[in-house]
C-alpha positions in Angstrom: -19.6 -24.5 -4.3 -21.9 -22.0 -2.7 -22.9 -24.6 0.0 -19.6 -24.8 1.3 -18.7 -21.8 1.5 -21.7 -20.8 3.7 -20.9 -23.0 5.7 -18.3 -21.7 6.2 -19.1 -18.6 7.2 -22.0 -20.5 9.5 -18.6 -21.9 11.2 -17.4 -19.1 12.0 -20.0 -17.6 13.1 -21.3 -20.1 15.6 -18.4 -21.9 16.2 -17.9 -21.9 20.5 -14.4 -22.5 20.5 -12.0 -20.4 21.3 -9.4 -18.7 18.3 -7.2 -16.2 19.5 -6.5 -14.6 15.9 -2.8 -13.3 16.1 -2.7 -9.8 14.2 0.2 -8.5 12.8 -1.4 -5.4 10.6 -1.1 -1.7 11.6 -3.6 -0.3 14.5 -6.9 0.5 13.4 -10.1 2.3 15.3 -13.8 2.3 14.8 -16.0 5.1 14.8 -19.6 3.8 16.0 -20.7 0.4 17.0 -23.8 0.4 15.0 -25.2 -2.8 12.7 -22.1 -2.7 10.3 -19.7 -1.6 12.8 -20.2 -4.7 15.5 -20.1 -6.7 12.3 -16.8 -5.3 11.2 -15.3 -5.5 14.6 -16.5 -9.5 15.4 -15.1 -10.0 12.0 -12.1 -8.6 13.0 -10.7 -10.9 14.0 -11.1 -14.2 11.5 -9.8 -11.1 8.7 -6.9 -10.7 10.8 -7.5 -7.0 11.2 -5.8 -5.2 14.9 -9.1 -3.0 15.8 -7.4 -1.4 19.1 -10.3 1.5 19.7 -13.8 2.1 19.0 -15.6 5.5 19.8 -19.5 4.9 20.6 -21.5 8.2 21.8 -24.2 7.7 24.2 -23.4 4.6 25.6 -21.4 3.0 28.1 -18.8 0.2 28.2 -21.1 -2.1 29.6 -23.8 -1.5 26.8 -20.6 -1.8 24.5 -19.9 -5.0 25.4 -23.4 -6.6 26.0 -24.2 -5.5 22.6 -20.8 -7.2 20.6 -21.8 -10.3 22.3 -25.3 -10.9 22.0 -27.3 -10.1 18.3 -30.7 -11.0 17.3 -29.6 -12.0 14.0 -25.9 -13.5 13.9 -26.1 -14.8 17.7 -23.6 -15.1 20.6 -20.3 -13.5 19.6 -17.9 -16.9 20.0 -15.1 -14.5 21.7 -14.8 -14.0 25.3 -15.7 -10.4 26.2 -14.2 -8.8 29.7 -14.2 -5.1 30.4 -11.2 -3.7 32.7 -11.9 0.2 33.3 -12.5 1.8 29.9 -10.9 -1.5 27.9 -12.9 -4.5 26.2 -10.7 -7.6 26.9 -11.9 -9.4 23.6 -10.2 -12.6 23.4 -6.9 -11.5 24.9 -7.4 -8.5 22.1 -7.3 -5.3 24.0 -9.8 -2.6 22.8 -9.8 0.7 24.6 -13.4 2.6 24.3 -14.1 5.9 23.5 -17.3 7.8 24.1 -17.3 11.2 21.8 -20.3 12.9 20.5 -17.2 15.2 18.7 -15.1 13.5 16.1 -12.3 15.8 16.4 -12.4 15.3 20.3 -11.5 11.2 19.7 -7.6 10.9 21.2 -6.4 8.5 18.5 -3.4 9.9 19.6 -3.4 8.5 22.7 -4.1 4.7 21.5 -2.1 5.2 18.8 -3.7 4.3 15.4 -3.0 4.4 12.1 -6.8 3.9 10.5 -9.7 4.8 11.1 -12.8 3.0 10.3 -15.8 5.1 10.3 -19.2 3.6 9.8 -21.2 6.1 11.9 -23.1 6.9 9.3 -22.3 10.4 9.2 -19.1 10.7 7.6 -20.0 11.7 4.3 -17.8 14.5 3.1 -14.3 14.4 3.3 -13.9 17.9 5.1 -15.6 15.3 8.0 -13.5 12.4 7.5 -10.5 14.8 8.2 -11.2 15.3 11.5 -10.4 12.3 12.2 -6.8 12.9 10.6 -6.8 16.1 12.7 -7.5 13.6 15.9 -4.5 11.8 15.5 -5.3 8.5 12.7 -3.5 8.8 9.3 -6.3 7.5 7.2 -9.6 6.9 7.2 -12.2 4.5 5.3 -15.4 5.7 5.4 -18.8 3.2 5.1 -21.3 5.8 3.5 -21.4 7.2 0.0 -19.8 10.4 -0.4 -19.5 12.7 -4.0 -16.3 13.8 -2.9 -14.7 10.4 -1.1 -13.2 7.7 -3.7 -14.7 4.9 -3.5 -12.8 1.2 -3.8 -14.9 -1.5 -4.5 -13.2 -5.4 -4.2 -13.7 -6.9 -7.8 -13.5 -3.8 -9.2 -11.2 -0.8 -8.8 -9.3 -1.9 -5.7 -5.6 -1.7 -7.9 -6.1 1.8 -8.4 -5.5 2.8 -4.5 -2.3 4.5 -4.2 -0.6 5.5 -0.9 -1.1 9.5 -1.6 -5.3 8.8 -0.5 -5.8 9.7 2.5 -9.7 9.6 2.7 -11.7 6.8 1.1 -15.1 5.5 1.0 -16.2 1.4 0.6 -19.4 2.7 -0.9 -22.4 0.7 0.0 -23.9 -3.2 0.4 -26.2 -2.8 -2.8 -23.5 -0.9 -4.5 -21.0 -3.6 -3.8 -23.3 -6.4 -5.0 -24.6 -4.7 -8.7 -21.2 -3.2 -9.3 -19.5 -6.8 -9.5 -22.7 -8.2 -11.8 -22.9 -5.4 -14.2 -18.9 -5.5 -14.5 -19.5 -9.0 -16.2 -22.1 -8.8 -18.3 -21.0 -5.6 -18.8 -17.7 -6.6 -20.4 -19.2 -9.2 -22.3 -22.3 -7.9 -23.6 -22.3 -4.1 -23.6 -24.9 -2.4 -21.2 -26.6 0.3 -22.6 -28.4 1.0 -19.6 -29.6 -0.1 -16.3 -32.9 0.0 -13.7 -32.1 -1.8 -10.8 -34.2 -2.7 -7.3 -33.4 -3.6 -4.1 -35.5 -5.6 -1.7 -33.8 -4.4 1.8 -34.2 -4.9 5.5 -35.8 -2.7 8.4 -33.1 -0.1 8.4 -32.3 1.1 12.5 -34.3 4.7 12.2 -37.4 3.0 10.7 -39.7 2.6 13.9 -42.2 0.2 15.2 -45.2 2.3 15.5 -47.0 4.7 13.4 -46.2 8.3 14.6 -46.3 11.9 13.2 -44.6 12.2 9.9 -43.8 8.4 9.9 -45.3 5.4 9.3 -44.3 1.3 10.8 -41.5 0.0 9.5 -42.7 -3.9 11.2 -46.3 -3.3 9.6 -45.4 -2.2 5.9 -43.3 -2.3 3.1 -42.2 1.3 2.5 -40.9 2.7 -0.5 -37.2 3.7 -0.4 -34.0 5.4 -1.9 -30.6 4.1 -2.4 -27.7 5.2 -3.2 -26.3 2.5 -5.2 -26.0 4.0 -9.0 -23.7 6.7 -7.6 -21.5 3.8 -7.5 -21.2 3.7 -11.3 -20.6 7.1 -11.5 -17.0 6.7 -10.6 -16.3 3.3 -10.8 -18.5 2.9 -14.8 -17.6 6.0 -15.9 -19.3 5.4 -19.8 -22.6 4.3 -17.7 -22.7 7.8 -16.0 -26.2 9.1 -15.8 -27.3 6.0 -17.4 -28.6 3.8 -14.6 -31.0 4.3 -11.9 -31.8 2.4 -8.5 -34.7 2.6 -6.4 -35.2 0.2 -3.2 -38.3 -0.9 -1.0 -37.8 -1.6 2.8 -39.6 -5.2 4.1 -40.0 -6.1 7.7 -37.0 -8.6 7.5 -33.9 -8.3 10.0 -31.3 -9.1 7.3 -30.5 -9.7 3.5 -31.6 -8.1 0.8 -32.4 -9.0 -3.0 -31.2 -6.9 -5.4 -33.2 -7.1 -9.0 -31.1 -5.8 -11.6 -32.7 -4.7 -15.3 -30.1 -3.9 -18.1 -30.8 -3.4 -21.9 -27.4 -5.0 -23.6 -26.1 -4.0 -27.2 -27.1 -7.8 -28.3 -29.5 -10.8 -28.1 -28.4 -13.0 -25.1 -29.8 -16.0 -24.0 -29.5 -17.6 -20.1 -27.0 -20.0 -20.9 -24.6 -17.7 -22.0 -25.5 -15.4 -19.3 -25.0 -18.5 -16.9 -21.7 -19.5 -18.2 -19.8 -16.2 -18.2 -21.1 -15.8 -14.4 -19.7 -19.1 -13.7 -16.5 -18.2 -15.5 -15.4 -14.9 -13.0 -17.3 -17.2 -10.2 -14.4 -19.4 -10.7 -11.6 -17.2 -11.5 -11.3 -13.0 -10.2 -14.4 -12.6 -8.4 -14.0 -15.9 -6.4 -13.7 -13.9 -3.5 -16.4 -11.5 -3.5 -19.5 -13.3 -5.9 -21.4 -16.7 -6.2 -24.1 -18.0 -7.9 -26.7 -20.8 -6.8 -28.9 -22.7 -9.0 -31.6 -24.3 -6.8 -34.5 -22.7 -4.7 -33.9 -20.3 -1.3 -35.1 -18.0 0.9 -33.4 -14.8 2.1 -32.6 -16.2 5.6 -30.3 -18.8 3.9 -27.8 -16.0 2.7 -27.4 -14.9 6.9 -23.6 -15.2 7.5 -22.9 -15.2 3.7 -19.8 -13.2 2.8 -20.1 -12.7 -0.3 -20.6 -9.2 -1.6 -23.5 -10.9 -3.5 -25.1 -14.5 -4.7 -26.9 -14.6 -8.3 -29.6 -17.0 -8.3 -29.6 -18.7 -11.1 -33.4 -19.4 -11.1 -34.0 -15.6 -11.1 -32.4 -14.9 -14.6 -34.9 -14.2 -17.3 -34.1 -12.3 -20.8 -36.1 -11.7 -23.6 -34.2 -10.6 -26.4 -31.5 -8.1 -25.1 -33.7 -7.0 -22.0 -32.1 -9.1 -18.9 -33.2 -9.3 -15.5 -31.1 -11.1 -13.1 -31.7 -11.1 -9.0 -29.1 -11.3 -6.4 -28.9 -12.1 -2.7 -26.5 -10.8 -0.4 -26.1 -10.4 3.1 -25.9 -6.0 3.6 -24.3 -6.6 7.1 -21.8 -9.4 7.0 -21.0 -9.3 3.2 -20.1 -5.5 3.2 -18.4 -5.8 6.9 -16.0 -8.3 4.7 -15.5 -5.9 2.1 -14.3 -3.2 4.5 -12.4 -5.2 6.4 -10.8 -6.5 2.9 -10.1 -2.9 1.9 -8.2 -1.4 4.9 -6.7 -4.6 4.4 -5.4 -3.6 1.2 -4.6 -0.1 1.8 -2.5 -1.3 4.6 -0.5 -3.6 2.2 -0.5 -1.3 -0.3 1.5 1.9 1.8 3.5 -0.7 3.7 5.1 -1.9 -0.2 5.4 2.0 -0.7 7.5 2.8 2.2 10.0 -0.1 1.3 
């Protein structure tokens, strides 16, 4: 199961000829260009999502463009990229390019859009997301954590969007990926609590060199903070305060492992733990979860979509203590995710207006 479907996503991503995806959903921008946003804009297109405008700060079209069609990690973009004036041609896709160090300054209104992708980084409060409102977008999905942004997570809570949110956040890769696994055995077994760990890439401010105040990010693995278990907060609201997350950074480009650590009301075994995985692999969560039972390495999940992979060889349990790890791609797999959630909100206020 798992093998096809990454190659699948292997397809897409390295297929060289040319698809000219025909999008029919509203207009949507993208607020910075960074490791998730190039990711959610050459997605773009196989999701069937109209990304008409992107604001980047601090760069110009040319750096733009170079940097949507060549990546260390995923390869040459299979689209053709042209640039007339202050417009990415992207496969007959027209993308006008904005270059605003102010949010508020962004004319959506002149493109016009409708959403508003943010994954800057820096839109973590919804008095900041609003500015793009104030800009000219009608909504606006956020890719960072916020205590005062819902959160939608595919899987999960995604029925509970209604039309009246205006503001709303994807949450995060790692929070994506636990959320869905503690869900099941969650439901099944009862968790009365929860340590989790995630093994994680170089992040973009780590830096190469020793300097002052900072350390190598290429020459050691550095302890870390995630936000992952504000995730449960909302979305687990009986598990509140009762689980905890901690990460390490490694000097990988890409996919992380998340090891998860849950104390359940009952005695489990691996079997059953196996089965009932295997059970939502093949029915809800078909969409966002997998599982594979043989031996890998973290550059095997590149290009996965999946918001996360259990590996069945990591599951362990000794009474009602469990530990289970999981793979997932944090760039592609939660580009997917966002993509699939203005998605939704898009479908969702188009039924409302009928």
């Amino acid at each position: 199961m798992f093998k096809n479907a990454l190659s699948t996503a292997h397809r897409m991503l390295k297929n060289s000829t040319g698809f000219r995806a025909l999008c029919t959903g509203p207009p949507v921008a993208l607020n910075g260009i960074g490791r998730i946003g190039k990711s959610v804009l050459r997605q773009s297109f196989d999701a069937n999502v109209n990304i008409v405008a992107v604001n980047q700060p601090k760069a110009d079209i040319k750096a733009v463009a170079n940097a949507l069609m060549y990546d260390t990690v995923y390869g040459t973009f299979n689209k053709k990229v042209k640039i007339y004036n202050d417009t990415l041609c992207i496969d007959g896709r027209h993308v006008k390019v904005f270059h605003e160090e102010n949010v508020e300054k962004i004319k959506w209104k002149d493109v016009p859009i409708e959403y508003v992708i943010d994954s800057s980084g820096k839109c973590d409060e919804n008095q900041k997301a609003m500015k793009h409102i104030q800009a000219g977008a009608k909504k606006v999905l956020t890719t960072t954590l916020s205590k005062d942004i819902p959160m939608f997570i595919k899987g999960r809570n995604f029925e509970t969007y209604k039309k009246s949110v205006n503001v709303v956040s994807c949450g995060s890769s790692t929070g994506n990926c636990a959320t869905l696994l503690v869900q099941i055995l969650h439901k099944k077994f009862g968790v009365l609590n929860c340590m989790m760990s995630t093994t994680h890439p170089l992040s973009p401010n780590q830096h190469v060199h020793d300097g002052l105040g900072f350390k190598s990010g290429v020459g050691n693995i550095m302890s870390s903070s995630t936000g992952a278990a504000v995730a449960f907060s909302s979305t687990f609201p009986d598990l509140k305060d009762k689980v905890h997350a901690d990460a390490a950074r490694v000097p990988v480009l890409n996919v992380s492992l998340l090891k998860i650590f849950m104390n359940v009301k009952e005695k489990v075994t691996v079997d059953a733990i196996k089965a009932d995985i295997v059970s939502k692999v093949q029915s809800e969560l078909k969409d966002v979860l997998n599982y594979v039972d043989d031996s890998f390495v973290s550059s095997d999940f590149i290009g996965c979509q999946y918001s996360g992979v259990v590996d069945f060889h990591q599951i362990q349990v000794i009474d009602n203590l469990i530990s289970i790890g999981v793979w997932y791609d944090n760039e592609m797999g939660y580009a997917c995710r966002v993509l699939d959630l203005v998605k939704h909100m898009a479908e969702v206020d188009a039924k409302s207006t009928k």
